[in-house]
C-alpha positions as CSV (number, residue, x, y, z in Angstrom):
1,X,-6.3,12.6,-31.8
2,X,-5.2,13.3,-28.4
3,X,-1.5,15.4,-28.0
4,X,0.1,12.3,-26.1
5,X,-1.2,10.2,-29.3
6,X,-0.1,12.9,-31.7
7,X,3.1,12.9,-29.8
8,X,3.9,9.1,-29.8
9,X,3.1,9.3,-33.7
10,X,5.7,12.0,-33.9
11,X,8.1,10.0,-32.3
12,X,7.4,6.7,-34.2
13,X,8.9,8.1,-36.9
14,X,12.5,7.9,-37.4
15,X,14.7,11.0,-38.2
16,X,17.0,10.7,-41.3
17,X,19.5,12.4,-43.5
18,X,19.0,11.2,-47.1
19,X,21.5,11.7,-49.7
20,X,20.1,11.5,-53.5
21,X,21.6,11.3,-56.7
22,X,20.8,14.9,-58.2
23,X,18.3,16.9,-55.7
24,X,20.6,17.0,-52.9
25,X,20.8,16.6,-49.5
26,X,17.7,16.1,-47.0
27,X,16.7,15.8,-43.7
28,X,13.4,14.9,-42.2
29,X,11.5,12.0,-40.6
30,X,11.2,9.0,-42.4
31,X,7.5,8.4,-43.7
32,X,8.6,4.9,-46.3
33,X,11.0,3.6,-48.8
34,X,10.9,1.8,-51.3
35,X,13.9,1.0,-53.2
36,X,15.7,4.4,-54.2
37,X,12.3,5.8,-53.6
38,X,11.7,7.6,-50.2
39,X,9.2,10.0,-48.6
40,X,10.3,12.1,-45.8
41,X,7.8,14.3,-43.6
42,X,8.9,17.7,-42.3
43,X,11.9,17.5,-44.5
44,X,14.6,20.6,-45.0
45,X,16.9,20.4,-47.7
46,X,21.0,20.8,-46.1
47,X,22.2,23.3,-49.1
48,X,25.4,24.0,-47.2
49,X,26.4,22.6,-44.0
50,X,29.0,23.9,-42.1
51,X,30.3,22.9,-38.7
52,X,30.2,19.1,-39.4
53,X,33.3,17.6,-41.5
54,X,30.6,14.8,-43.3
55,X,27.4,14.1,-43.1
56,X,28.1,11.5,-41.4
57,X,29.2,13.5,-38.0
58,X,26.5,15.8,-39.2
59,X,24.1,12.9,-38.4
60,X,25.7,11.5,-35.1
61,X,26.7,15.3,-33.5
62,X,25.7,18.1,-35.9
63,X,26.5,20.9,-36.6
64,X,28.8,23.3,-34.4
65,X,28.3,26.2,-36.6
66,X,24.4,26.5,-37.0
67,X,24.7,30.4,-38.0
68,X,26.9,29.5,-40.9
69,X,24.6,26.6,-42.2
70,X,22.4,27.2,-45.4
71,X,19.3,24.9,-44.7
72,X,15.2,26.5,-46.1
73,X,12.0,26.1,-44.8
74,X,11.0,22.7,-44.0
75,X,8.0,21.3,-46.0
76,X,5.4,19.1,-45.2
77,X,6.3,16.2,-47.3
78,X,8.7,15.3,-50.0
79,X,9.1,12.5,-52.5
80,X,12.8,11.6,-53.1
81,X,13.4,9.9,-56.3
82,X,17.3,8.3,-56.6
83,X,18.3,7.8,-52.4
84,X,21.9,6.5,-52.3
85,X,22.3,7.0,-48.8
86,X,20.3,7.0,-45.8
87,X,21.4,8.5,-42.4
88,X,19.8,7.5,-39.0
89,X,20.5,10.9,-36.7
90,X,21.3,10.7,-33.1
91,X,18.4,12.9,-30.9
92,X,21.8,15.4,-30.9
93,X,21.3,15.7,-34.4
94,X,18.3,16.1,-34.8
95,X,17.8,18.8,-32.3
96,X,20.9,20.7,-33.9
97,X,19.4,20.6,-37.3
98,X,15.9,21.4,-36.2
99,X,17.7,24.7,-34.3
100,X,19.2,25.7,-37.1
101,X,18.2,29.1,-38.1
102,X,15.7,29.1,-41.7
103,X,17.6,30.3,-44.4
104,X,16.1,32.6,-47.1
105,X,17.0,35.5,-49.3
C-alpha cells in the first residue's frame, strides 16, 4: 500500500466521540456500527475532560485545557457494546484531542 493510499484510507474514516452506557467515554475513528454496537480504530478512552463544558463543544472545539485532561494510550481497536451517543468531531477536535498529552500513572 502506497503512503498517499494509506493516507486517503486514513482519512476515509470518520472521527467520533462515542458515549456508551457503562464503559465510558471514547474517541477514535469510526471503523462500523451496528445498532448500539460500534468499533472504533485508534480509539482513547476521555476519563476526564477538562477545558470543554460538554462533549458536545469537546467535539466541535475541544479542549482548551489539554494539560488538565485525563485521556490513556490509544489502542488499536475497540469494540463498544451499549453506544447511546455518537459525536462527529470538527478537524479542531480532533487535532486537540489527538495533542493531548498520554495520561498514565
Amino acid at each position: 500500500m502506497t503512503k498517499k493510499v494509506a493516507q486517503a484510507a486514513k482519512a476515509a474514516k470518520k472521527y467520533v466521540i462515542v458515549r456508551t452506557y457503562s464503559a465510558g467515554v471514547f474517541a477514535g475513528e469510526l471503523d462500523s456500527r451496528n445498532g448500539q454496537e460500534v468499533v472504533l480504530l485508534n480509539a482513547r478512552r476521555l476519563w476526564y475532560w477538562a477545558g470543554a463544558a460538554s462533549l458536545s463543544q469537546l467535539a466541535v472545539s475541544g479542549t482548551s485545557k489539554p494539560l488538565d485532561c485525563k485521556f490513556p494510550v490509544a489502542v488499536a481497536r475497540v469494540e463498544l457494546l451499549q453506544a447511546i451517543e455518537i459525536l462527529d468531531t470538527s478537524e479542531e477536535a480532533r487535532k486537540s484531542i489527538e495533542e493531548v498529552p498520554v495520561w498514565r500513572i
